[in-house]
Every structure is written in C-alpha cells, then in structure tokens.
C-alpha positions as CSV (number, residue, x, y, z in Angstrom):
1,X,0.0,0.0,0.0
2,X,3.0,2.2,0.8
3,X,4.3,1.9,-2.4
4,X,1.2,3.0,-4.4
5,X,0.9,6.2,-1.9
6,X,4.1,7.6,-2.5
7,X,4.1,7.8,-5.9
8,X,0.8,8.7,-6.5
9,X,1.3,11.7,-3.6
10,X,4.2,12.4,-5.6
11,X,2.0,13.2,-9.1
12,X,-1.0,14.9,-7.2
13,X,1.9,17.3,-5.6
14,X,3.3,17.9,-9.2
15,X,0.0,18.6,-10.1
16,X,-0.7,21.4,-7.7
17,X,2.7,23.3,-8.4
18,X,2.2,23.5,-12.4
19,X,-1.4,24.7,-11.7
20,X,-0.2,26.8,-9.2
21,X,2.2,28.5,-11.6
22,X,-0.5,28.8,-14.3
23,X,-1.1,32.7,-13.3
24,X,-4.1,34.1,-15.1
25,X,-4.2,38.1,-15.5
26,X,-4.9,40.3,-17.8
27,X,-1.0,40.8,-18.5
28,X,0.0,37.4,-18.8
29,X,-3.2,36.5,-21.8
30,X,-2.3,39.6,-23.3
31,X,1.6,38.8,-23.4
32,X,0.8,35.6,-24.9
33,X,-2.1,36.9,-27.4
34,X,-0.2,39.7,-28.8
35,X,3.4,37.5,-29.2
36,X,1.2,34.8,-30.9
37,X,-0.7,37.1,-32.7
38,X,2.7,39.2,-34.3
39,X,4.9,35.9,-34.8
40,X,1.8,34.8,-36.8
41,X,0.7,31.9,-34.4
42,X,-2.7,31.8,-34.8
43,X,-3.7,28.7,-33.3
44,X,-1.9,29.8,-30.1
45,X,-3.4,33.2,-30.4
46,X,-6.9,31.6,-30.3
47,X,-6.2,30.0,-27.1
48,X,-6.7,33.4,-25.7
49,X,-9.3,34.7,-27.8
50,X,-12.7,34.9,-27.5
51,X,-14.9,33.6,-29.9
52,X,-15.7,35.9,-31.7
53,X,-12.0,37.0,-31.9
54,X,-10.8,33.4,-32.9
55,X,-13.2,33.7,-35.9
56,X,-11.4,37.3,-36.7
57,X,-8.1,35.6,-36.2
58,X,-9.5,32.6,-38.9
59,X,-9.7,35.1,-41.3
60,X,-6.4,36.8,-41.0
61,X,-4.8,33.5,-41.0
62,X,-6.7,32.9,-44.2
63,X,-5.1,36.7,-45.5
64,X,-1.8,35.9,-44.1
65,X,-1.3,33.6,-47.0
66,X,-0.5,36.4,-49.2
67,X,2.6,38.0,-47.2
68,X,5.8,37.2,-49.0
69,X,7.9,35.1,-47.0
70,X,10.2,37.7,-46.0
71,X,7.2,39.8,-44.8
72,X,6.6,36.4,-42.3
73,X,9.9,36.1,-41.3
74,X,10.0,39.8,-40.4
75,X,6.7,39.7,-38.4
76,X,8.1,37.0,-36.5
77,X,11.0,38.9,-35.1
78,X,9.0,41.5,-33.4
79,X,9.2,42.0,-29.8
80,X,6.2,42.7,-27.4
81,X,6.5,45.1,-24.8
82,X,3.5,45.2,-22.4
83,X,3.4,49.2,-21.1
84,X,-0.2,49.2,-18.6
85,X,-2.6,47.3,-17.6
86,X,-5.8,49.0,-16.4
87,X,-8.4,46.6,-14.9
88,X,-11.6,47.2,-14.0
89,X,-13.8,44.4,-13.0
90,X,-14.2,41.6,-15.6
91,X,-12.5,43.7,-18.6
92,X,-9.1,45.1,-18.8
93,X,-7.1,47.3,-21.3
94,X,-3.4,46.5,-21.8
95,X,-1.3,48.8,-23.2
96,X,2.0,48.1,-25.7
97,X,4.5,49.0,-27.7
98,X,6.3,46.8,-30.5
99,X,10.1,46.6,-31.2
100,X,9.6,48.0,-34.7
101,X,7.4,50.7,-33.2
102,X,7.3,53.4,-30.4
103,X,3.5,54.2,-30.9
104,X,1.5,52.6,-28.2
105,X,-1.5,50.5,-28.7
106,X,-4.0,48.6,-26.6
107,X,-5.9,45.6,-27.1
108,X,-9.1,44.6,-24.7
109,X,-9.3,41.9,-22.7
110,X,-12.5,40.4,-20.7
111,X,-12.8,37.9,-18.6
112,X,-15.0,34.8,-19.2
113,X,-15.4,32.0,-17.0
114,X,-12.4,32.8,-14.8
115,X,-9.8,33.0,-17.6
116,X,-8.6,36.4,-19.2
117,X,-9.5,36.6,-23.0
118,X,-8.3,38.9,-26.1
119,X,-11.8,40.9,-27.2
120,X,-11.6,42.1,-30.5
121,X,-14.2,42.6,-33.0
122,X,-14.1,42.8,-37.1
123,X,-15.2,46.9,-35.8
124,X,-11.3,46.9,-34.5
125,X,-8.9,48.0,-36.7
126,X,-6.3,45.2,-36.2
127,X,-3.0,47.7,-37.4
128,X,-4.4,50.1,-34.2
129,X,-5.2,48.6,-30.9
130,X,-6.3,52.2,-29.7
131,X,-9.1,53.7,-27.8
132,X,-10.7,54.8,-31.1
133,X,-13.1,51.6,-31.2
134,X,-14.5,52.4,-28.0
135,X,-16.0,56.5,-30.0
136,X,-18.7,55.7,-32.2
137,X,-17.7,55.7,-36.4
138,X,-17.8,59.2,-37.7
139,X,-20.2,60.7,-39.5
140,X,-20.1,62.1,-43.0
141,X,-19.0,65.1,-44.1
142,X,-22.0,68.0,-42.6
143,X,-21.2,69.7,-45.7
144,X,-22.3,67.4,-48.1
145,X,-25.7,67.8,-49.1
146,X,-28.2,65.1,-48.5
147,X,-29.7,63.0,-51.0
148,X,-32.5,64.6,-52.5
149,X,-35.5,62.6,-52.8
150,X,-38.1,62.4,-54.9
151,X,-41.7,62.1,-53.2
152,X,-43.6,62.5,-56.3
153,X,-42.0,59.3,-58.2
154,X,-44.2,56.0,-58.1
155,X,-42.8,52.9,-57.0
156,X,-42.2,51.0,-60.6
C-alpha cells in the first residue's frame, strides 16, 4: 500500500505546483495573445481569444497567406512590450509597444469563465489597438448635401 501512496502523492503534488504556476491576468493572456498574434501563431493566439475573436483571427490567418515570406519572417522577429494594464472588474485594457514601433496601442481583454480573453471585434482596426473603437464611427462630411428625394415618383 506504501508503495502505491508515494508515488501517487508524488504526481498529485506535481500537479498542484504546475497549476499553481499557471497565473491568469490580464498581463500574462495579453503577453501571450499579442506574441502569438505578431509571430503569426494563430492557433496559439486563439487560445486566448474569445470567440468571436478566434473567428477574426481565422480570417487573418486565411489573409496571411498572401505575405511574402520575407514579410513572415519579419513579423516574426517583433518583440512585445506590455506598457499598462488598467483593470476594472471583468475587462481590462493593456497597453503596448512593439520593437519596430514606439506608438503605443491597446488591445481589450474580458474575462469569461475565470480565464482572461483577447476581445476584439471585425469593428477593431487590427494595425491600431487604440481607444478609437471604443468613439462611435464618424459621420459624414456635414457639408455634403443630403440626398434629395423624390416624393412624387411612383414605386415602378
């Protein structure tokens, strides 16, 4: 009997220290996102996505196919450096730079079932993680006159 306890103390103590280590934050999901998204890791990336992101990141993945291969192996070198993290409750917005860049973006991040996921949305321009998708899309042009419409016309 001593011989099965041991052992099998042994593996249930293993298994409390790697999911101990398995930290879950806003930072961490959005390091691994952004680094799997950039180096062109999709399936990786998804693993932190919601859903509706993962289908967003399907169809880059799908666009990706046109990059040169120089283009991929460039992408791939880039460096992520995480810059803020604001939470507030069950979302969060990390702020970064890239290696190739000194402009700062963000990328949203809520949390679903206890585990930090990347929110983005085809509304979200992809290039520019900023605030801008949280200001409604801008209206046109006030000086352009509206479309004039003809009431008298019968339907054909």
């Amino acid at each position: 009997m001593k011989k099965l306890f041991f052992p099998a103390f042994g593996l249930l103590a293993l298994a409390i220290v790697f999911t101990g280590c398995n930290t879950n934050s806003p930072k961490d999901a959005a390091q691994k996102w952004l680094t799997s998204f950039y180096h062109l890791d999709y399936e990786t990336a998804k693993k932190y996505s919601t859903e509706e992101t993962k289908n967003l990141l399907t169809t880059i993945e799908q666009l990706r196919t046109l990059n040169s291969d120089s283009e991929k192996q460039q992408m791939k070198q880039l460096k992520v450096e995480i810059k803020d993290v604001k939470e507030k409750g069950d979302t969060a917005m990390v702020s970064y730079t890239l290696s190739d860049s000194p402009k700062e973006q963000k990328v949203k991040l809520i949390k679903i079932q206890g585990k930090w996921l990347v929110a983005k949305s085809k509304q979200d321009d992809m290039g520019d993680d900023s605030d801008n998708d949280q200001q409604p899309p801008a209206s046109p042009d006030s000086t352009t006159a509206p479309m004039a419409v003809d009431s008298t016309a019968a339907p054909k």
